[in-house]
N, C-alpha and C positions, 0 to 999 in steps of 0.2 A: 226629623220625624221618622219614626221608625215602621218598618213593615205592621209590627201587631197595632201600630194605632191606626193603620187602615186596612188593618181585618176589623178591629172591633167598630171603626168608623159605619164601615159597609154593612156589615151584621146590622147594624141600630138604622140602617137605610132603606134595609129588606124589610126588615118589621114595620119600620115606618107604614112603609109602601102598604104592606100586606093587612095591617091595621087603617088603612084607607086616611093617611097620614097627607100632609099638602103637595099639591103635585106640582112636576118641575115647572116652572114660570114659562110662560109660550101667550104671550098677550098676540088678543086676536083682532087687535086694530094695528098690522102690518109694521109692528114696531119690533125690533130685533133685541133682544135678550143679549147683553155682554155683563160679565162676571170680572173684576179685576182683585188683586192680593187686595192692597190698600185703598185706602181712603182719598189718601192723594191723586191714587191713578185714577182714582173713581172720578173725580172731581173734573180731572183734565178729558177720558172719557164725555160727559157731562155736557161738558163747553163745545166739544167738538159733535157730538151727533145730535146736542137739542132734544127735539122732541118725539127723532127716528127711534132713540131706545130707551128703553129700561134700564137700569146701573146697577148692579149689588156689589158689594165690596165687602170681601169674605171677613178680613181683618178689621173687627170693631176700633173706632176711634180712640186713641190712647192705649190700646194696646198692640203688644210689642211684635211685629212681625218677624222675627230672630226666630222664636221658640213660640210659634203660634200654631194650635194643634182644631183641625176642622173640626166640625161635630158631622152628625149624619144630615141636618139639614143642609150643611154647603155642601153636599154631596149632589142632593135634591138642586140646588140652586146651580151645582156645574154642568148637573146632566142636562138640563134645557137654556144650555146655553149657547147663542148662536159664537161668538166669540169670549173665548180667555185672553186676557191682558194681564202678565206680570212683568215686571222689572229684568228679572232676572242678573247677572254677574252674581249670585251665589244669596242673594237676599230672601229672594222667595219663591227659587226652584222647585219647592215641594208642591206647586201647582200642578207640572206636568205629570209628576207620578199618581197624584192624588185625584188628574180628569182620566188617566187613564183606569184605578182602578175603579170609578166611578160611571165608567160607561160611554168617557166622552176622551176617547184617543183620537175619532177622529174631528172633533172640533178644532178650527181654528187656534193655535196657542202665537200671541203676539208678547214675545219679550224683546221690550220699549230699549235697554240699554245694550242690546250684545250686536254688537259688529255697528254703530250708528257712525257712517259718515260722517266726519269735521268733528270729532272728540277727539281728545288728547286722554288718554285713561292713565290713571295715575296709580299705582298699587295699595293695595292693602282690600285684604279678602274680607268675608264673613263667615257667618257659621255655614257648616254644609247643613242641607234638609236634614241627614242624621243625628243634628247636633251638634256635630263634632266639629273643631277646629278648621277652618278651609287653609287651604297654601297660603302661606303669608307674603307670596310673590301675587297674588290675585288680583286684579284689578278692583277696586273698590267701587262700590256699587250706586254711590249716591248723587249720579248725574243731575239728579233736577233741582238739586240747591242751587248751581248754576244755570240763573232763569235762561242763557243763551240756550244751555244744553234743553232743559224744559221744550221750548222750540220748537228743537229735532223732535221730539218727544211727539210733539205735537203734530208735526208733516205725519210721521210717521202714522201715526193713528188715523188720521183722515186717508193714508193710503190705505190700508188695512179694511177700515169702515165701507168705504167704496167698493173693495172687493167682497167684501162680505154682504153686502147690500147694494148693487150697484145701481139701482130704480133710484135711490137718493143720494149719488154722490156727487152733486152739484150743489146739495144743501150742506154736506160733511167739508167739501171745499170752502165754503160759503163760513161757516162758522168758522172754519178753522183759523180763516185768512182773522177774520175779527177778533180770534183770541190771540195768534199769532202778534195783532198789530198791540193789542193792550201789554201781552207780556213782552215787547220790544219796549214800550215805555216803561214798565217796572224794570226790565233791564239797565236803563238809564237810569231812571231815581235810585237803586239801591248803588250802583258806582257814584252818584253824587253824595251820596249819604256818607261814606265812609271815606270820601276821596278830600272831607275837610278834616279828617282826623289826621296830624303826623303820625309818620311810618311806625315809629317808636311806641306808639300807642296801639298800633295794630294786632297785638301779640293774643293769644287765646289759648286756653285748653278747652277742651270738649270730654265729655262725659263716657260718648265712643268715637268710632272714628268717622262720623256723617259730613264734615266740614272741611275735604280735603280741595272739592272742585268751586266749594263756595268763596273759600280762601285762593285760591288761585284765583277765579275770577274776579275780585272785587279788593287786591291786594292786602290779605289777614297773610299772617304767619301762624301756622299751629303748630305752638310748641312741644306738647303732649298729648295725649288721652287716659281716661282715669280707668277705662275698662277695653282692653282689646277686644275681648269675645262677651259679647252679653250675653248675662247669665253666670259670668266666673269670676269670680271677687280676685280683684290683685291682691299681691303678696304685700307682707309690711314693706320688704326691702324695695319692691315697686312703686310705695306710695312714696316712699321717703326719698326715693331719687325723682318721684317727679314731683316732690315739695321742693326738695331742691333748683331744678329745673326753675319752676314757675317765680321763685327768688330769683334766681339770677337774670334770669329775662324781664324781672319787674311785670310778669303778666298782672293784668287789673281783674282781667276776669276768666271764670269757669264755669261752662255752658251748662246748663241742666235741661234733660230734656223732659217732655209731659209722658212719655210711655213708663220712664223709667224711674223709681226715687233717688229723691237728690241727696239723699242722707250722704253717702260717699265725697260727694262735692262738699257740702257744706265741712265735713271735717276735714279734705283735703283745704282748703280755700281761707277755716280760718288759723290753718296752721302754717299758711302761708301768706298771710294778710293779705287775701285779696276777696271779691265778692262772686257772690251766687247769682248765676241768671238764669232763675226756675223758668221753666214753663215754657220752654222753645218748640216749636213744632219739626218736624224732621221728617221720620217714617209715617206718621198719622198727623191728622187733622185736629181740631180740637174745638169750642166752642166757639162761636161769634166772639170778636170777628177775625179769629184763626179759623172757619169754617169752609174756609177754600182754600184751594193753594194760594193766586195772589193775595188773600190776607194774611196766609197764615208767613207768605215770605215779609209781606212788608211789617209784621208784627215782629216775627224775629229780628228783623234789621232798626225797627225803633227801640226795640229791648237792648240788643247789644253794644247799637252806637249810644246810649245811653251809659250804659256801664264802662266803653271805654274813656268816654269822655272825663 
């Protein structure tokens, strides 16, 4: 995201305003206002504060948080926000720049994956908020496909929620513990799911690189990805060394996700005889009953172990 898109952002904010445009969220039945990137964070938000807050999640469902550009309404929507929740590791940093020039530097800004206790971070960056390319030594950003990591995820935000509200942090504990306990069993079922498939079958490419902690926790090997940086189409010589690739490892399948078209997959895939599995949830959520994070995890893992099988 570049500076003139949050000059023209805030321009269209002022007018809003000054045309007596909707004003920022501040519900007056003692319920706290929290704003997160995604759809997903939204969801785990959600679980954990009940019926303390209101949730907005700037980034619409299925689409792509990489290259996701605010309008003047999330502007409106961050300034009356009691709490910001991003990800952060390079996914959707363009929060903090975008509350600061919108009025809310001093709100609360909670990023769920940087410095988290008991993670193993594993490299491979994303784009910066600019656009551009991040270090490709970066740590990759997609902790909550591993529902262990989720979890943290989870502590985490019930700590956060209590300090920001702390009249209700016996009910933020209270939830938490109860989603904590359910995603401790989706933890278990998604390792029984794939732990009857051999090793051998284990093998996957991915569309980007979202499947690095999923595959370490629940024993996948990921042999390629068909796009480093979303948004920038590989090269021929890129596609042909990872058709190659996915030959020689016998991969069965090639992940496609819902933000993005699978047109790429499907040509890599049948020139490599292997199949397409559209429609995986990742960065966003998607419809019933991908509509929360636990279904949209247990949806992807009935898709894939299907395809490996």
């Amino acid at each position: 995201m570049t500076s003139r898109h949050f000059v023209v952002l805030l321009l269209g904010t002022v007018l809003l305003a000054g045309c007596g445009g909707a004003p920022s969220p501040s519900p007056s039945d003692g319920r706290i206002t929290v704003v997160t990137t995604t759809t997903v964070l939204a969801d785990m938000v959600r679980n954990v504060a009940g019926v303390r807050a209101t949730v907005h999640a700037l980034v619409p469902a299925g689409t792509d948080v990489h290259t996701f550009d605010p309008a003047p309404s999330d502007a409106i929507k961050v300034s009356g926000a009691s709490l910001l929740v991003l990800n952060g590791l390079g996914l959707d940093d363009w929060l903090g720049e975008f509350a600061r020039q919108a009025g809310a530097a001093d709100t609360p800004l909670l990023e769920l994956a940087e410095d988290l206790p008991g993670v193993t971070y594993l490299e491979g960056g994303e784009q910066s908020a600019a656009g551009e390319v991040g270090d490709a030594h970066a740590d990759n950003p997609h902790l909550w496909l591993n529902v262990g990591y989720a979890r943290l995820y989870v502590a985490r935000l019930a700590e956060q929620l209590a300090a920001v509200d702390p009249s209700a942090a016996a009910d933020y504990q209270a939830n938490a513990a109860a989603f904590d306990a359910r995603l401790a069993e989706l933890d278990t079922w998604v390792r029984d799911q794939f732990a009857i498939l051999p090793a051998a079958q284990r093998r996957i490419v991915s569309f980007h690189d979202a499947f690095p902690y999923f595959a370490a926790a629940y024993g996948l090997e990921v042999v390629g990805v068909l796009v480093e940086v979303p948004g920038q189409e590989p090269s021929a010589a890129q596609v042909a060394a990872l058709v190659n690739a996915i030959r020689q490892a016998e991969v069965r399948v090639v992940l496609a996700e819902s933000q993005f078209s699978d047109a790429l997959a499907q040509t890599v895939a049948q020139e490599a005889s292997a199949q397409v599995i559209s429609q995986l949830y990742t960065d966003s959520l998607g419809d019933p009953p991908a509509d929360s994070y636990e279904g949209a995890m247990r949806w992807n893992v009935e898709q894939i172990v299907a395809g490996l099988r």
